[in-house]
N, C-alpha and C positions, 0 to 999 in steps of 0.2 A: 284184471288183466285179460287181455284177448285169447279166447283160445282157438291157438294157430291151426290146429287139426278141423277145423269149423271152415276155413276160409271158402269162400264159393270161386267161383270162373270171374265172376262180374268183380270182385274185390284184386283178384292177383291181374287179369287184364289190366286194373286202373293203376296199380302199384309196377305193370311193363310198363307203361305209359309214362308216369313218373321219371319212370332209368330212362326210356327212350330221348326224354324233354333233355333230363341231365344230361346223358352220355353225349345229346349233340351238340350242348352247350360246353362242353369239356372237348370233343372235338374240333370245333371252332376255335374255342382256344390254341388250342396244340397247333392248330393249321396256321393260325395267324403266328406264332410265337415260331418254328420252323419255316414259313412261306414253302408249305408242303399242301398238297390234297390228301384229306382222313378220309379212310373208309371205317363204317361202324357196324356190326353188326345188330341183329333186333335183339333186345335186350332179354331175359329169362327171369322170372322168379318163379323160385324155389324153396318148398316148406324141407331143411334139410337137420335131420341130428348134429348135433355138433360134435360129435363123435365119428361123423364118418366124411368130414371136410376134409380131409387130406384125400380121402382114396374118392370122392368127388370131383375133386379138380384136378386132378392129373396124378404125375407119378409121385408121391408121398416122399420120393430120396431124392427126386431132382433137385439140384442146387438152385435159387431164383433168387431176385432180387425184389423186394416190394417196399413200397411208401406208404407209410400210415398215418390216419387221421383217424380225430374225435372229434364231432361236431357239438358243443355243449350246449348248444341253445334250445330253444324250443323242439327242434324236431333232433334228437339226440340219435345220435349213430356212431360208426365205427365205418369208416371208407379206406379201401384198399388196395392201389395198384400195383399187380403183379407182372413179373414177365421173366423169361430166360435172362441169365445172366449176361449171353451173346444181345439180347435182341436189346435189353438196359445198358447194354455196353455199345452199341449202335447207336441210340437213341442219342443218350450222353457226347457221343463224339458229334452227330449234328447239331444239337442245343451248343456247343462250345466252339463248334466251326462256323456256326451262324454267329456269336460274339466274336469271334478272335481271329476268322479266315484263315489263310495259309500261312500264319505266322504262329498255332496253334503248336507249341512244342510239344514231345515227345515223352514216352513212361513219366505223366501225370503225375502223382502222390494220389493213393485211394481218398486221401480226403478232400479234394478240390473234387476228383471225381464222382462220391457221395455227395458234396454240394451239391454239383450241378441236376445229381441223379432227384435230390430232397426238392430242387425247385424244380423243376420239369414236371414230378409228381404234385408237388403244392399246388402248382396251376391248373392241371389236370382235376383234382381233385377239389380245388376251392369251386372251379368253376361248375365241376358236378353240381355239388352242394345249392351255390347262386343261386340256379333255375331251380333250385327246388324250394326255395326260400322265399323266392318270386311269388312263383306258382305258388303257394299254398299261402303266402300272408305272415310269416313268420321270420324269425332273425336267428342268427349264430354267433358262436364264436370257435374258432377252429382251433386246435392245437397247433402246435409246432410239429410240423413234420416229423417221423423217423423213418432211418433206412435202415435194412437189413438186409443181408445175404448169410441164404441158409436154406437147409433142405424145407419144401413144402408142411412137408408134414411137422416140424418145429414152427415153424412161421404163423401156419392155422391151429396148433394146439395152445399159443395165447392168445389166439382170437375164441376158443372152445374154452378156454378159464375167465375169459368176461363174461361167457353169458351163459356159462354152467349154473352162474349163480341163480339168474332168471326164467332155467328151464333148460328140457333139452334136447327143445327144438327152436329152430330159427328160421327167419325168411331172410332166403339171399337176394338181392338183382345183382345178378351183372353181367356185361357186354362185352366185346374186343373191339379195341381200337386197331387197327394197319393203317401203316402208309411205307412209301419205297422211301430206303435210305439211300446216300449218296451214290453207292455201289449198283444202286437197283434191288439188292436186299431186301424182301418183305421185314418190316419189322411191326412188332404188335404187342400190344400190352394188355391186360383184362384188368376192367374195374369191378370191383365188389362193395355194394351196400349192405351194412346188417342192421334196418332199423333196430332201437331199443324198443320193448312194447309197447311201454308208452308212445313211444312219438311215433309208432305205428297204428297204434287209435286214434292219435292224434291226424296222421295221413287221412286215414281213409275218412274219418269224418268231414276233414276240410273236402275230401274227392266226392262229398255226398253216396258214399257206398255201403257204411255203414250204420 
């Protein structure tokens, strides 16, 4: 198994490089799926405790909404977008005004609106994955999506009981997406990779870095 404490500049630049391919292939998507312009930011990785992911990404009590995947294949992961529950609720109301127009009725049921939230996320996140599957020569198979709403710090401490079991450190990437909602609202979501070791040996060798 890699040991993550070893990693050089030349390895985590080729594994930003990786988020950066994914994230703009996951904003392509989102743009095409909305007829919106993405803005993306440069992606981060980061060798982080899984112990201290919550007080890492923001406020540990805020309430968020995020979609979750596992990528089972070759290059094995855990992918996750997050975002305020305003800005998922934003998001949600254009993916369903872009199906339904002004005939979109009113106080939804949370679970059409969880649909819409699980595929918006799906796309988002499959198409991460794609270019990454691309790039390196290898294949998937993705989970079914799930949604949750729930404070930060709940939501990353099942992501810190998968990979408690394989240490207790992890490499993160991930980026924000923006773009303006109907209103003019920024809205923005943050994606998150945690490769599993393995298919993080697997990364870098295919990236010739290690």
């Amino acid at each position: 198994m890699l040991d993550l404490s070893s990693f050089n500049n030349l390895q985590l630049d080729a594994i930003r490089e990786v988020g950066n391919i994914g994230t703009g292939n996951a904003a392509t998507a989102l743009s095409k799926l909305l007829s919106r312009m993405i803005e993306m930011d440069v992606p981060k990785a980061e060798l982080i405790s899984i112990y201290e992911l919550a007080e890492h990404y923001g406020d540990p009590t805020e309430i968020i909404a995020a979609v979750f995947v596992r990528s089972l294949g070759d290059f094995a992961c855990s992918l996750i977008f997050i975002q305020s529950e305003e800005d998922a609720g934003l998001l949600v109301d254009l993916l369903l005004r872009q199906q339904f127009g002004d005939s979109l009725p009113p106080d939804l049921p949370q679970e059409m609106l969880d649909s819409a939230l699980s595929e918006v996320g799906n796309i988002i996140l499959s198409s991460f994955l794609n270019a990454i599957n691309l790039l390196i020569g290898t294949r998937h198979q993705i989970s079914v999506p799930g949604v949750a709403h729930d404070m930060l710090a709940a939501i990353l401490d099942v992501v810190a009981s998968i990979f408690g079991q394989m240490g207790e450190m992890a490499l993160f990437v991930n980026t924000e997406l923006k773009l303006d909602g109907a209103d003019g609202k920024a809205i923005s979501g943050k994606i998150v990779m945690l490769p599993d070791p393995d298919a993080l040996e697997l990364l870098l060798r295919k990236l010739q870095v290690l």
